[in-house]
N, C-alpha and C positions, 0 to 999 in steps of 0.2 A: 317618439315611440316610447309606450313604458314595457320596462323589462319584464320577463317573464317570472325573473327572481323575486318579483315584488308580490307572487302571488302562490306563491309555496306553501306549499301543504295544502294551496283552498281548492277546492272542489266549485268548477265551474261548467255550468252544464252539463256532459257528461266526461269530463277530463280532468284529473289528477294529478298534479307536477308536484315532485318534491326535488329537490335539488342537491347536488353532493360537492363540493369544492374538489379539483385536482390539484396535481402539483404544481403545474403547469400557472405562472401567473396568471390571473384572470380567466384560465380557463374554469370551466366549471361541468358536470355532468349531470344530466337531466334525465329522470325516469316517467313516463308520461304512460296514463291509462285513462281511456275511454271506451266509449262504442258507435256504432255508425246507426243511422235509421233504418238505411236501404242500401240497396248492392253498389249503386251510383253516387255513393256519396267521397265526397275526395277531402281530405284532412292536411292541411298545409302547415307546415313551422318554419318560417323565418330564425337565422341566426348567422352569425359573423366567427372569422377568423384572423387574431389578430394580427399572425405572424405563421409561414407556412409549415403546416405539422399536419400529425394524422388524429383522424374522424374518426369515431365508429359508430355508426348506424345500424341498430337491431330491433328485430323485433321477436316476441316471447310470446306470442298469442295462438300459433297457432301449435305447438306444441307443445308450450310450456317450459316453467327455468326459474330462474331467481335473478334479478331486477340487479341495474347496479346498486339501486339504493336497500337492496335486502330484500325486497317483495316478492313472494313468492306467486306467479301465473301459474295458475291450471290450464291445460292444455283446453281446447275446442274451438277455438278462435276463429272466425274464419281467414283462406290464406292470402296473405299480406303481399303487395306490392312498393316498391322502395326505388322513386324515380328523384333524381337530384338534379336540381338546377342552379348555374350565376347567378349573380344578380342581377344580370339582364334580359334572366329567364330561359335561357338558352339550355340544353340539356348537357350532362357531363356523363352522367350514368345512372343504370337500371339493376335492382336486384329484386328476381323475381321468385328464384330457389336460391337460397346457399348451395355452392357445387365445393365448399372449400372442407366437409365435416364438423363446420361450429356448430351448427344449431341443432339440437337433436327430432328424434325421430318422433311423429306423433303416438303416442299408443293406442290410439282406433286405426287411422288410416295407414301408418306408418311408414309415412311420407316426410320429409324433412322441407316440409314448404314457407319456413321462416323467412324473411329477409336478413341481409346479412353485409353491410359495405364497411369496411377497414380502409379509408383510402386519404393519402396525402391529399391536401388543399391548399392551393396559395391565399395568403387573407384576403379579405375580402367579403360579400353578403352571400348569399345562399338560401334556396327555398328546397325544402324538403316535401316531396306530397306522396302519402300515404293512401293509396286506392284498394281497391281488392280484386283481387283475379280478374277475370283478362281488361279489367279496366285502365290499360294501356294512355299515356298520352297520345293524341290526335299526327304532332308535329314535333319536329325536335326542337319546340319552344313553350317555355308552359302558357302564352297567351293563348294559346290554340286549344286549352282544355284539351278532355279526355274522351274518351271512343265512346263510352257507354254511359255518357250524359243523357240525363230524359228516362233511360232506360232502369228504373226504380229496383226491378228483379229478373235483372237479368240471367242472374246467375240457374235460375228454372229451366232455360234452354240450354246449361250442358247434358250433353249427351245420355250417361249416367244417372242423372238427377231427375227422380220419377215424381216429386211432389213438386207445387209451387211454390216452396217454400226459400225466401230469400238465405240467402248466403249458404248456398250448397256448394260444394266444393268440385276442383274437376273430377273427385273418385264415387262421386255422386251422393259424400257425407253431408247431411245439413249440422251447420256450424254454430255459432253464435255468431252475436254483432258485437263481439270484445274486439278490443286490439290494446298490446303492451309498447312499447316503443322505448331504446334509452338512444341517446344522443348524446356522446360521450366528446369531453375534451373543447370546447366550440364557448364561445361568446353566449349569454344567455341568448338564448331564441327573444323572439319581440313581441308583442301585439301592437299592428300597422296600426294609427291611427283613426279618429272617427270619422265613419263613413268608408275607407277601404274595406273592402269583402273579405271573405271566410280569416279573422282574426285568429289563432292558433289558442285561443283559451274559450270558445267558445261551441256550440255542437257545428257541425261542418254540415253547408248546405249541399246542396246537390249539385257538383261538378263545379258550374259556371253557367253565367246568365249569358253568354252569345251563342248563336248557333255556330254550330260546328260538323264540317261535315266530314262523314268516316273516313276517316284516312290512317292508316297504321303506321307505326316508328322502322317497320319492315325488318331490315338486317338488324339493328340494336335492341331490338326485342329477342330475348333467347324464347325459342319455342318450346311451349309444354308438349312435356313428356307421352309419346307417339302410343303407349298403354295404358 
């Protein structure tokens, strides 16, 4: 696999890594911006842990912040979903809203819909996948792909949301197709060799090529908010 560090600062498709050293030996912290096509597109980062410590996984897109590496996100993003898995693909955990006060509050919708996971890991590989709202994994295994594969704009059918316009949000704000992400402390992220699917330095295809059928992650999905 070649490391993610080997392509810092380059702009690759629509995705921007620059890279920060921690203290931590070998660890290192990753600030990554792109954007999606469509509602159904799923963004995956592979990366390792070499010895067990704590992650943090965030995202700055949908309301804005400053980047570990300095950068400053404008808020409008649209809002982020933050599903974690082994490396045998199997699921550990989902952040859908921060409910902890990190991430701040949008200033249009004024919603605090960032993702947001601070969590001990034993070493080991790890796949991170970046969806957007309610595009939920299928199973609690990422082979199983995501719910709303195929489904290009889906986001049109929240409730709320009176135009067709991709990525509107559940308060029925249309958003952008940004997203900020840092991934703090952790083995550089990889790009899978040639011929594996959606590479982590490349634009992100639409979910995955199997059919998949609707199934929800049910109790480990926190449900949005009932207003």
């Amino acid at each position: 696999m070649k490391p993610l560090s080997a392509l810092m600062g380059v702009v690759t498709g629509a995705i921007v890594t620059t890279l920060g050293m921690t203290s931590a030996a070998l660890a290192v912290d990753f600030s990554l911006r792109g954007t999606f096509a469509q509602d159904d597109d799923v963004q995956l980062f592979d990366f390792s842990i070499a010895t067990e410590s704590a992650v943090t996984l965030r995202t700055y897109s949908y309301a804005g912040g400053t980047q570990a590496d300095g950068t400053f996100i404008d808020a409008g993003g649209f809002d982020p979903v933050l599903s974690l898995f082994d490396g045998d693909g199997n699921f550990i955990f989902l952040s859908d809203d921060d409910e902890s006060g990190t991430v701040a509050n949008d200033p249009t919708t004024g919603r605090a819909y960032d993702g947001f996971l601070d969590i001990v890991l034993k070493a080991g590989d790890y796949t991170l996948a970046l969806t957007q709202y309610n595009n939920f994994s299928n199973t609690t295994n990422l082979a199983d792909g995501f719910r709303q594969e195929g489904n290009a704009n889906f986001t049109s059918n929240f409730a709320r949301c009176t135009t067709d316009s991709m990525f509107c949000d559940f308060t029925g704000d249309v958003r952008t197709n940004e997203w900020a992400l840092d991934i703090l402390g952790v083995l550089p992220p990889s790009e899978p060799d040639e011929g594996e699917p959606n590479p982590p330095t490349q634009v992100p295809e639409p979910a995955t090529t199997l059919a998949f059928a609707l199934a929800g992650v049910g109790a480990l999905v926190h449900r949005r908010r009932q207003t």
